[in-house]
C-alpha positions in Angstrom: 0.0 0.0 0.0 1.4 3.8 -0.9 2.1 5.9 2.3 -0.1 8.7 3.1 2.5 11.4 2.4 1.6 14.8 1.4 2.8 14.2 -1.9 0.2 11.5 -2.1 -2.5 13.4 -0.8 -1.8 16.0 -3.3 -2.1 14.2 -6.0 -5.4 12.4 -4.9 -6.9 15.9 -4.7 -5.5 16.4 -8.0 -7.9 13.8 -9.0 -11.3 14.1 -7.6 -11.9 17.5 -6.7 -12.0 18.2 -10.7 -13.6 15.2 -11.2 -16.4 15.6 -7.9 -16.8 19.2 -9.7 -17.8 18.5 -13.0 -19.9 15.8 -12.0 -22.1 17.9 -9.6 -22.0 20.4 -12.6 -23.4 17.8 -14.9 -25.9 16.7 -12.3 -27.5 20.2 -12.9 -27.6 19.9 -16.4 -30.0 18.4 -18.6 -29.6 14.4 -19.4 -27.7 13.8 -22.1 -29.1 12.1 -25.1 -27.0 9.8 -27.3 -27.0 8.4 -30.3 -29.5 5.6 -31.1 -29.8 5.2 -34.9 -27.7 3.3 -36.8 -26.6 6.3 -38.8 -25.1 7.6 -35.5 -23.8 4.7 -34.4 -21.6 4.6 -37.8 -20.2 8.0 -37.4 -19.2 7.4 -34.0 -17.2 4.4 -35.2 -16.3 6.7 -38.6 -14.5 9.1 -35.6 -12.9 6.3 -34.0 -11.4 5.4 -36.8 -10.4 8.7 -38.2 -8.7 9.2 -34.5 -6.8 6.2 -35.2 -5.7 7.4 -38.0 -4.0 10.9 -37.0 -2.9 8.8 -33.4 -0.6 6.8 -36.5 0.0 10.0 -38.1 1.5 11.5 -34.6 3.8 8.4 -34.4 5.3 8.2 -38.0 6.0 12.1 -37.2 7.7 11.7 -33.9 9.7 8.8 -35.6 11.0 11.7 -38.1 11.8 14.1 -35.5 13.6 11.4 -33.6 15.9 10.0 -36.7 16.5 14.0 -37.4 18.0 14.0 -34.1 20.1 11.1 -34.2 18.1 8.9 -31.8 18.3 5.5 -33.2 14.8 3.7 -32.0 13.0 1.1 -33.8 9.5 2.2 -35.2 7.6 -0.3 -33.1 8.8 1.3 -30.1 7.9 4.7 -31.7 4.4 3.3 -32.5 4.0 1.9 -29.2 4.6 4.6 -27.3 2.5 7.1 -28.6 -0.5 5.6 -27.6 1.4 4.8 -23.8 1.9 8.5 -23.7 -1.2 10.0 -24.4 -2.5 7.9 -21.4 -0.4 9.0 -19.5 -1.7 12.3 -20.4 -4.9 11.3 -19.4 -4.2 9.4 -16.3 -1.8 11.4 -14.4 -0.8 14.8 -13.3 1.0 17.1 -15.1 1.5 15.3 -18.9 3.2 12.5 -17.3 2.9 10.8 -20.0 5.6 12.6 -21.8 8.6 11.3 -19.2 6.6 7.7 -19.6 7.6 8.0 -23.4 11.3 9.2 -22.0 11.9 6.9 -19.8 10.6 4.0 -21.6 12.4 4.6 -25.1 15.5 5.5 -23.8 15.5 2.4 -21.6 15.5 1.2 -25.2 18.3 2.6 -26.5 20.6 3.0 -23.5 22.7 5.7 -24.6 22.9 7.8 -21.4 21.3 11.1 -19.7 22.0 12.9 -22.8 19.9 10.9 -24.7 17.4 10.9 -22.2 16.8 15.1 -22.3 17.2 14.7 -26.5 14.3 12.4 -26.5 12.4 15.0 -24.3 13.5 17.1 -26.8 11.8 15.8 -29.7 8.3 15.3 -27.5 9.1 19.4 -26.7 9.1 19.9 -31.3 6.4 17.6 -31.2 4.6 19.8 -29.2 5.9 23.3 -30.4 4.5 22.1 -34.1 0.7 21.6 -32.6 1.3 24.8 -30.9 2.4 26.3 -34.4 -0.5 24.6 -36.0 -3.2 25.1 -33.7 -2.4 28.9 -33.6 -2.5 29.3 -37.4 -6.1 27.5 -37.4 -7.1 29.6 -34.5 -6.5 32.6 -36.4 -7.3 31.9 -39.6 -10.4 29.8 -39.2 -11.5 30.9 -35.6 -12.0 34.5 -36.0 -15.5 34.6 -35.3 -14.9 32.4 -32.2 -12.5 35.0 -30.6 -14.9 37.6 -30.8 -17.0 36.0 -28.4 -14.1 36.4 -26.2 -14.8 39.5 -24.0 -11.5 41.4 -23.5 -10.6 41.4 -19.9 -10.8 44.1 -17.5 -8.6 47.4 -17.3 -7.8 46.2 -13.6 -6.8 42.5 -14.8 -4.8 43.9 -17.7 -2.5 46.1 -14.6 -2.5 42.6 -12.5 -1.2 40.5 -15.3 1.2 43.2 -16.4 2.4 43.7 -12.9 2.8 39.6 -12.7 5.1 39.7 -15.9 6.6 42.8 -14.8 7.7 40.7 -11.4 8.9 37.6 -13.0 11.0 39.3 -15.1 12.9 41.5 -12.1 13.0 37.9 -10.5 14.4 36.1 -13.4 17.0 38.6 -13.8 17.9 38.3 -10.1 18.7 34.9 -10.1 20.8 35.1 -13.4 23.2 37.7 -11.6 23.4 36.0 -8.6 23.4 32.3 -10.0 25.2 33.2 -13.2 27.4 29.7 -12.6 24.7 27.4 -11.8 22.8 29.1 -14.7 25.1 28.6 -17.4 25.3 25.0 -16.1 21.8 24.5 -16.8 22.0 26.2 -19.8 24.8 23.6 -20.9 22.4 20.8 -19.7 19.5 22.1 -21.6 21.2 22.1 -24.7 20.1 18.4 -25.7 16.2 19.4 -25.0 16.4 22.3 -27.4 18.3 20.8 -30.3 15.6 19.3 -31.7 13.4 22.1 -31.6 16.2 24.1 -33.5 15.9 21.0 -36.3 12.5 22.7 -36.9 13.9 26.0 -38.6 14.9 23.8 -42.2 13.0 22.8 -44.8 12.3 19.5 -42.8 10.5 21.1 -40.3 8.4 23.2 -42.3 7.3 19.7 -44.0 6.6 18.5 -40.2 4.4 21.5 -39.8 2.2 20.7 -43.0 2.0 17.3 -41.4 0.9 18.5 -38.4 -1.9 20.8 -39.9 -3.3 17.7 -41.6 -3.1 16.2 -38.4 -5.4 18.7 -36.8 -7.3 18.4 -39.8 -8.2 14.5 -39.4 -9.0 15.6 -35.8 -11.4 18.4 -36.7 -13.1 15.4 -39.0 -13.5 13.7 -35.6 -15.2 16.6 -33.9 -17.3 17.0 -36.9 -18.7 13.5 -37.2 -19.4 13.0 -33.6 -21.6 16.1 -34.0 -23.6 14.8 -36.7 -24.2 11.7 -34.6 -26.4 14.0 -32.8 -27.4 15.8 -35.5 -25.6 19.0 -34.7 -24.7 21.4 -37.6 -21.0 21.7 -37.3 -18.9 23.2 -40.8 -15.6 21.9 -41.1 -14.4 25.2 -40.2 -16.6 25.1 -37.0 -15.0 21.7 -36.3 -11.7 23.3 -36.3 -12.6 26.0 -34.4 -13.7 24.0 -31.6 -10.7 21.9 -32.2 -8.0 25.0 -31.8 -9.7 26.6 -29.1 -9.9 23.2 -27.3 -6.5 22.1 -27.5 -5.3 25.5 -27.0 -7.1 26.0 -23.5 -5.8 22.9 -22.3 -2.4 24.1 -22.4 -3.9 25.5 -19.0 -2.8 23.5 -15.7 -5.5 21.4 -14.9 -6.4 17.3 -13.5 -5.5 14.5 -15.4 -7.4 14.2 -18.3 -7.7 18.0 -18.7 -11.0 17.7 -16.6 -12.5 20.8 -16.4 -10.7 23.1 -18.7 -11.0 20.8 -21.7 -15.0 20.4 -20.8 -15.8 24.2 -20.5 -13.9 25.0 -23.7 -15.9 22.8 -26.0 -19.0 24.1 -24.1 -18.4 27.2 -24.7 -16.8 26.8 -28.5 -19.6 24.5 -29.6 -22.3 27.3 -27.7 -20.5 30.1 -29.6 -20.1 29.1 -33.2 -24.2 27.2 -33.3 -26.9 27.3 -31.7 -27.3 24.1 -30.1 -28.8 23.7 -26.9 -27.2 23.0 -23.5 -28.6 19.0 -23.6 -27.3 18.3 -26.7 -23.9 20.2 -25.9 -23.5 18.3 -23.3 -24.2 14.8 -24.9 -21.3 15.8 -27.4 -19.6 16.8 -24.6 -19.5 12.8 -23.4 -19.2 11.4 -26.4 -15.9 13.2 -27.2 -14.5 12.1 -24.2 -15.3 8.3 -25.1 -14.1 8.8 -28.4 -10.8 10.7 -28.1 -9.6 9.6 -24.4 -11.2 6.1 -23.8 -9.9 4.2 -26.6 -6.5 5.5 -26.7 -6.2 5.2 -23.2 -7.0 1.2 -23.0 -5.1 0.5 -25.8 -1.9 2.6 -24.4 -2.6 1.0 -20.9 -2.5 -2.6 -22.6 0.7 -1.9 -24.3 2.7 -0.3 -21.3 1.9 -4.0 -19.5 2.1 -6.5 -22.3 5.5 -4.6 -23.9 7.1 -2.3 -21.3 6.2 -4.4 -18.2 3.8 -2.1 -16.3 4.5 1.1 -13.9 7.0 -0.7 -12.3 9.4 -0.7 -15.4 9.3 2.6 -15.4 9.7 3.6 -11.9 13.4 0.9 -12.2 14.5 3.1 -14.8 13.8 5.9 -13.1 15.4 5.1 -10.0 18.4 3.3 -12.3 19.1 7.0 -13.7 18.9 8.3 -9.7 21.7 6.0 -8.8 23.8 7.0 -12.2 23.3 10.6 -11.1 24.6 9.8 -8.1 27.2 7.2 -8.7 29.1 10.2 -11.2 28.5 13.0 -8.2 30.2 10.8 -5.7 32.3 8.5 -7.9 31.3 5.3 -6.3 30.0 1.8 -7.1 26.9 0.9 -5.5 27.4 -2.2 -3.1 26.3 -5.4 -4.9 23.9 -7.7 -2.5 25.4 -11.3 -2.9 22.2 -13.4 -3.9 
């Protein structure tokens, strides 16, 4: 059994006070209705597939960004860790399934710390092209969304000045007065931000026009789930709701995204139809089974049948502990005679 450490505790409060939230939201709401005809049926298993799909496409593009940077790992790994990660993603706090995709590839390759913060690296591009991505769709395709968006306050506009303002005074403190420890990070970050510098070629500009395409197969998702319950949803809506989605769950939030990720397609779906709060909500659920469920079984079955469960991944996180140690102190752990 885990100890009841604050740490612990933490983290379980990271997981149901979203979660006891949006359910006594929901309880106020009206009941969701789903789809019942066989038409609807077909386009929810249309959007599973289509899902599928640009889950593949995400793979055979992290496998380019990874051969780009020199990390030699077989495509089956590759494969089978993008579905491991995005349950992580779903499952724990704060996107940890991007260091399950580090730790378990590089346990793979064994080729060192370095390796380790390069393969971080290429999850970092992966994520700076969606970022890229999203933002052009967001502004090309989404500019009636935004203007829904009521500007914030005079007052909250001096706060969030005088929060950047700080930081920035803080940030320049430390640099003067940890100059040494600073460049030493700096030295160690190097690995992380190589392959995000890969991205300014023509290679990454090809990575990009993957990535929109991408976004594109998911908007088809969003689109088709919404005519499963007859919702009138453009392509362009579809992508709408798809930026402003993924863009607001950039935001700290549960596992899952719980909460952020549910109030952004409420509101997205509310502002570019006119479709009432029931069905918003039943589109609302079905999402969630169709873009977290799946993905998240599947990843879950690979992690045990082909990594060996959670408790492969905390040995090779405690085997990179004792290397970090063992080249601070210069010593050989002790060997327990069997």
């Amino acid at each position: 059994m885990p100890k009841l450490t604050k740490r612990n505790v933490l983290l379980l409060l990271l997981w149901l006070l979203p979660i006891a939230g949006v359910v006594w939201w929901a309880t106020k709401q009206q009941a969701p209705k789903l789809p019942h005809s066989a038409a609807g049926i077909l386009a929810l298993v249309l959007g599973l597939a289509l899902y599928a799909v640009a889950t593949l496409m995400r793979a055979e593009r992290w496998d380019r960004i990874l051969r780009r940077a020199g990390i030699r790992a077989a495509r089956a790994d590759v494969y089978a860790l993008t579905p491991i990660g995005y349950m992580g993603n779903n499952v724990l706090p704060a996107r940890g399934g991007e260091v399950l995709r580090t730790f378990l590839l590089d346990s793979r390759t064994h080729e060192g710390e370095a390796t380790k913060r390069t393969i971080l690296g290429t999850i970092l591009a992966e994520r700076v092209l969606d970022a890229i991505a999203l933002g052009l769709i967001l502004v090309v395709l989404a500019a009636d969304l935004l203007h829904h968006l009521s500007p914030p306050s005079n007052g909250v506009m001096l706060l969030i000045g005088g929060i950047v303002l700080l930081l920035l005074v803080v940030l320049v403190v430390a640099a003067l007065r940890f100059r040494e420890r600073l460049l030493f990070v700096l030295q160690a970050l190097v690995p992380l931000l190589r392959p995000c510098r890969a991205l300014l070629s023509w290679h990454g500009l090809a990575l990009l026009a993957v990535s929109l395409v991408i976004w594109l197969v998911e908007g088809t998702v969003y689109l088709v789930v919404a005519h499963s319950l007859s919702i009138h949803l453009g392509l362009q809506d579809a992508l709408a709701v798809v930026a402003f989605t993924n863009v607001a769950s950039l935001i700290p939030a549960a596992p899952g995204y719980i909460g952020t990720y549910d109030a952004a397609v409420i509101f997205a779906v509310r502002a570019v139809s006119t479709t009432a709060k029931g069905v918003v909500l039943s589109y609302l659920i079905l999402l969630r089974f169709v873009l977290f469920v799946p993905i998240t079984l599947v990843g879950f079955g690979l992690l045990v049948t082909r990594y060996g469960g959670l408790s492969r991944v905390r040995a090779a996180r405690d085997a990179a502990r004792s290397e970090k140690r063992e080249s601070h102190t210069g010593e050989t752990p002790a060997v327990t005679p069997a």
